[in-house]
N, C-alpha and C positions, 0 to 999 in steps of 0.2 A: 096393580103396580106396587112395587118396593115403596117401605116410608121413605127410605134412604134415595131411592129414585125422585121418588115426589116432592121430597124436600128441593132438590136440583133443579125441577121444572118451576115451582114455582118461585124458586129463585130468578128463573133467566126470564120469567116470564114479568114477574116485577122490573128487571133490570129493561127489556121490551117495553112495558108500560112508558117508565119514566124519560124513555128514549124519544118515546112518541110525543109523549105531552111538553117535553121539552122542544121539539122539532116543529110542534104543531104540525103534525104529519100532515095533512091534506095541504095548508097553507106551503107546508114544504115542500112537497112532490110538484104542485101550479107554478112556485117560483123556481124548481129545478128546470120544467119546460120552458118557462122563459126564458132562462139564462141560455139554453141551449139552441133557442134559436136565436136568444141577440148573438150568439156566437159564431151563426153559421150565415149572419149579416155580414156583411165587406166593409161598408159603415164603419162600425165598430170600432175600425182599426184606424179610422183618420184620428183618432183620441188616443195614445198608447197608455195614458194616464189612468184613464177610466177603460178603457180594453185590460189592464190590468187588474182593478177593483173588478169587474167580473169575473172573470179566470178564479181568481182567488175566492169568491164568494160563491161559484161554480163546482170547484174542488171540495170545498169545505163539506157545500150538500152532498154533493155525489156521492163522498166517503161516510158521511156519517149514515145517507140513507142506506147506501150497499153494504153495510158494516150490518144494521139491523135488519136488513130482508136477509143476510147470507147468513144471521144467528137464526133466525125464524125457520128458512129452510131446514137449516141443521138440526133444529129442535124437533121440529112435525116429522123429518125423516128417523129420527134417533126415537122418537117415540113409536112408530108405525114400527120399526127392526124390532124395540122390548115386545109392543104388545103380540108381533108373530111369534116371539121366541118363547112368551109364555104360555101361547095358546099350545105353542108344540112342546112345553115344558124342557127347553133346552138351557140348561142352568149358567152353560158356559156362555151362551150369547147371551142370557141376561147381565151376568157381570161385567162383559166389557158393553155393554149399554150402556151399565150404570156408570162406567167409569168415563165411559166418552162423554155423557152426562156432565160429570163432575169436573172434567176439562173444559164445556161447552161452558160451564158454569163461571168457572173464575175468567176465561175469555172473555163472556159478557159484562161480567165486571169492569175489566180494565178497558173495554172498548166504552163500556158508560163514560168513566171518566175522560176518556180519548174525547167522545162526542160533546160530553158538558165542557170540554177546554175545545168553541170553537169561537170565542168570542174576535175582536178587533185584533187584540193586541198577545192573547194569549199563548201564545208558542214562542213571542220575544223574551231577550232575558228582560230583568227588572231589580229596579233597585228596593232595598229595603232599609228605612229608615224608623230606628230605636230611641226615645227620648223618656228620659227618669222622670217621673212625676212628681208632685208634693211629696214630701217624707225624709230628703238627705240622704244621707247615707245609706239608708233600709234601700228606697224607692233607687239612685243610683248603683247598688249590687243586683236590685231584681234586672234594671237595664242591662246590666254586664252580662246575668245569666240568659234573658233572654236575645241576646249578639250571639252568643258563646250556643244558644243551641240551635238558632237558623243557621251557624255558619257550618255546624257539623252536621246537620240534616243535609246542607245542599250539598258538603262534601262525598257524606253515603250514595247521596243519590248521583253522583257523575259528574256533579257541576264543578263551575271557576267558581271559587268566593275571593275578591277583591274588596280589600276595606277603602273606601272612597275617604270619608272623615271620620275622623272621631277628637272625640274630648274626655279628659280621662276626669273622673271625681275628683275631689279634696281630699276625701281620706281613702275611699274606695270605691270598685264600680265606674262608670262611665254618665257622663251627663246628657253625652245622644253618641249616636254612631250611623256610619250610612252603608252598608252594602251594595256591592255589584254582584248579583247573579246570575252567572253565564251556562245556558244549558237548557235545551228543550224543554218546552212548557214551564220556562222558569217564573213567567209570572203567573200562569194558569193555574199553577198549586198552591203560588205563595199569598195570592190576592187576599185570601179569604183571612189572612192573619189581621190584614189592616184594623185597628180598634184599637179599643183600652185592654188592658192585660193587668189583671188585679191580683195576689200571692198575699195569703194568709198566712203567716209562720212566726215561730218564737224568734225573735232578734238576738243574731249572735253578738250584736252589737250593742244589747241592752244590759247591763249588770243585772237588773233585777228581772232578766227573762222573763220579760212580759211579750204577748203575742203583739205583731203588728202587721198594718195592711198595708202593702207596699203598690204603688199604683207606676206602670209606665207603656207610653203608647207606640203603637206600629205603625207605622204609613208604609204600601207598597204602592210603587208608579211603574210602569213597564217603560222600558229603554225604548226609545223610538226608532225605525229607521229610514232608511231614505225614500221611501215611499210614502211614507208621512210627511207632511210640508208644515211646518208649524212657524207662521211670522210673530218676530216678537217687537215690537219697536225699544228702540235703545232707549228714549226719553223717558220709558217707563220703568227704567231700570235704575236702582240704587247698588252700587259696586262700593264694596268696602273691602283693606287690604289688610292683613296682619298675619305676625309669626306665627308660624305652623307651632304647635305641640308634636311633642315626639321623645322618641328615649335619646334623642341628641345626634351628630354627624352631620355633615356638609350642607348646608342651607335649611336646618331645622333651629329653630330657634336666632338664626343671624338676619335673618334676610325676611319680610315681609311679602315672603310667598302664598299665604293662603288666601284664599279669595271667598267672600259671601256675597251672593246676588240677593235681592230680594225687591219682589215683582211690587209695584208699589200699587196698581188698580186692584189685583186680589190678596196680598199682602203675604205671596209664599215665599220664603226664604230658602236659598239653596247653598252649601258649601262646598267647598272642596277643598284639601291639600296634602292630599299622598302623591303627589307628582312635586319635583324639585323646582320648575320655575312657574312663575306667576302669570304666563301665560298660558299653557299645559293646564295651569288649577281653572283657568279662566274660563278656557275653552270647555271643560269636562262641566265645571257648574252650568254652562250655560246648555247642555243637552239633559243634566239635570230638569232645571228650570222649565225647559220644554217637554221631556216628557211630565211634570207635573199639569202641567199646563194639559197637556193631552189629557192625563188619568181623569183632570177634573172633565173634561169636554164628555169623556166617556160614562165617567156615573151623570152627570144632564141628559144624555143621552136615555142610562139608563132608566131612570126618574122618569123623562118623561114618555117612556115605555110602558114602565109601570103604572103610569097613569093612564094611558090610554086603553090597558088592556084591567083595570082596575084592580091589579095584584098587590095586594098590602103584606107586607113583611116588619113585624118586629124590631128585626135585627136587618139593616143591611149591609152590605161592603163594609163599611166606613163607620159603622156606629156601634158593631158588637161589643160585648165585653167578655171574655175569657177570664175566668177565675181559677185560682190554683190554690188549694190549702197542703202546706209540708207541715205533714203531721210529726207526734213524734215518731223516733226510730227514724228518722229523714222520709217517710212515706211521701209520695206525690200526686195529688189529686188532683183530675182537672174537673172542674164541673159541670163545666158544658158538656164534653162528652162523657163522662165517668170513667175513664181512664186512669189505673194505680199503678205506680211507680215507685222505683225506686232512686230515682232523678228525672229531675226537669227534663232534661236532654234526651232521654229515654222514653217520655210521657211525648214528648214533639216528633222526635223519629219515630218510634214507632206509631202514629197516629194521624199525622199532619195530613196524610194521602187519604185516610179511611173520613176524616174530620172537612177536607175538602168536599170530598164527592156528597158529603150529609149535607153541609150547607150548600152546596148547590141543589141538592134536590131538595130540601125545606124550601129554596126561592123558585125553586117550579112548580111543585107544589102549594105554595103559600101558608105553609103551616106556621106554629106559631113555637117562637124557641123562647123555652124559660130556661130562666138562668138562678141557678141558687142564691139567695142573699146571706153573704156572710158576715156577722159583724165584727 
């Protein structure tokens, strides 16, 4: 066989492996049959709540299993056609082999990533929330630049971006800001950014252009929706009212439109006020609030998954750190994955999708992710 051939097989066949091990094949295939006959139970349907939650956890398997048996078929047949074509040395069926090969190849890719977004929530949009860390003004423009390039990442990729809150710096940059991302697998991709976000670079802001590390964090929580039931009790809730910021016009800055909830038994705070009245802010925080509330229920979930099946990760969801050095001549460096750029925005689009699907498979695999220490 072709290197060029063999390089393709044992790509799809990697891309097969971590399909499995993610699915726990055998365990998946035992709960496919079940779901299949609670479904052809009558039962079933006095509940339409939980007839629901099957269907749904029914689909998910079905697709992701049929997706890797109809790659595998594709595979053993596409290699059974080269190896006759070379026995009979026919040059022309070898090349389109290789080439349906190299189709078959990137297919398996994007169906990986399709199967690693099968989690709860992941095909809802999601919000994403930006807050400047220690530093001023450095650590508030690194916040701006990274608002400024999830919001043109999700724009490339097809999405709504709706700016929910924000708050602008003192001198420059942003102090947090909140995104709405509306669009298929919107929080499936964007999950993995959740952490600290660290940027190495000379400060335009320093006369004596000394290097500085500018630190700010991500949270991503997925938009819930009605099939999710999330009770909140009022009494645990602290509502606070104040004038929206804004570049000015009809009830920004007049009127004490903005709303902040914040949950007082787990201490999450949510905002809102890009909507003009103070109930519209009120209403949108408090699905904020709830899908937080979810996000957290799902990494406990996850946790204690992880525990049970004694998977130890590094780095998870919520506790990565992502570092960036802009070198001189503006270069951009990311470290976790080594990615060079020529802007931030550039290093995030082109990558975020390729950078996804790695941290998903380091948490199926269990590998361990270093991250460069820069000081």
């Amino acid at each position: 066989m072709r290197a060029e051939a063999q390089a393709h097989v044992d790509q799809i066949r990697s891309a097969l492996d971590l399909l499995r091990r993610f699915l726990d094949w055998d365990r998946a295939l035992r709960r496919l049959d079940e779901l299949n006959a609670r479904v052809e139970d009558q039962s079933l349907w006095d509940d339409p709540k939980a007839a629901q939650e099957v269907m749904r956890e029914r689909r998910r398997l079905d697709e992701a299993i049929g997706a890797t048996r109809k790659i595998q078929q594709e595979l053993d047949d596409t290699i059974e056609l080269m190896e006759m074509a070379e026995a009979e040395d026919d040059e022309g069926l070898v090349d389109d082999a290789v080439t349906s090969l190299a189709a078959l190849a990137e297919r398996a890719e994007r169906d990986k990533v399709t199967a690693l977004l099968a989690g709860e929530a992941d095909a809802n949009d999601t919000y994403v929330e930006v807050n400047a860390g220690a530093g001023g003004t450095e650590s508030q423009d690194w916040a701006e630049m990274l608002q400024r390039m999830y919001s043109r990442w999700a724009e490339r990729h097809g999405m709504k971006v709706e700016l929910v809150d924000y708050h602008a710096g003192e001198q420059a940059g942003i102090k947090s800001a909140t995104l709405l991302l509306k669009g298929e697998n919107a929080y499936g991709y964007a999950k993995t950014e959740s952490g600290v976000h660290r940027l190495v670079r000379i400060s335009p802001y320093d006369s004596s252009a000394r290097r500085h590390t500018s630190f700010a964090s991500v949270w991503v929580y997925p938009v819930i929706d009605d099939d999710i039931d999330i009770e909140v009790n009022e009494g645990e809730l602290r509502i606070d009212t104040y004038r929206a910021s804004g570049a000015g016009g009809q009830h920004i800055n007049t009127t004490d439109s903005a709303v902040r909830i914040t949950h007082l038994p787990t201490g999450i705070v949510v905002a809102c006020q890009n909507q003009r009245s103070q109930h519209k802010n009120k209403a949108e925080a408090m699905k904020m609030l709830k899908a937080r509330l979810y996000e957290a229920e799902l990494q406990r979930r996850e946790a204690a998954a992880d525990a049970e099946h004694a998977a130890k990760t590094d780095i998870g969801w919520g506790h990565q750190i992502r570092s960036y050095v802009l070198q001189p001549y503006q270069l951009v460096k990311d470290l976790r994955t080594g990615v060079t750029s020529t802007s931030p925005s550039d290093v995030l689009d082109g990558d975020l999708d390729r950078f996804m699907a790695a941290a998903l498979s380091q948490k199926v695999t269990g590998e361990t992710v270093e991250v460069e220490d820069v000081d």
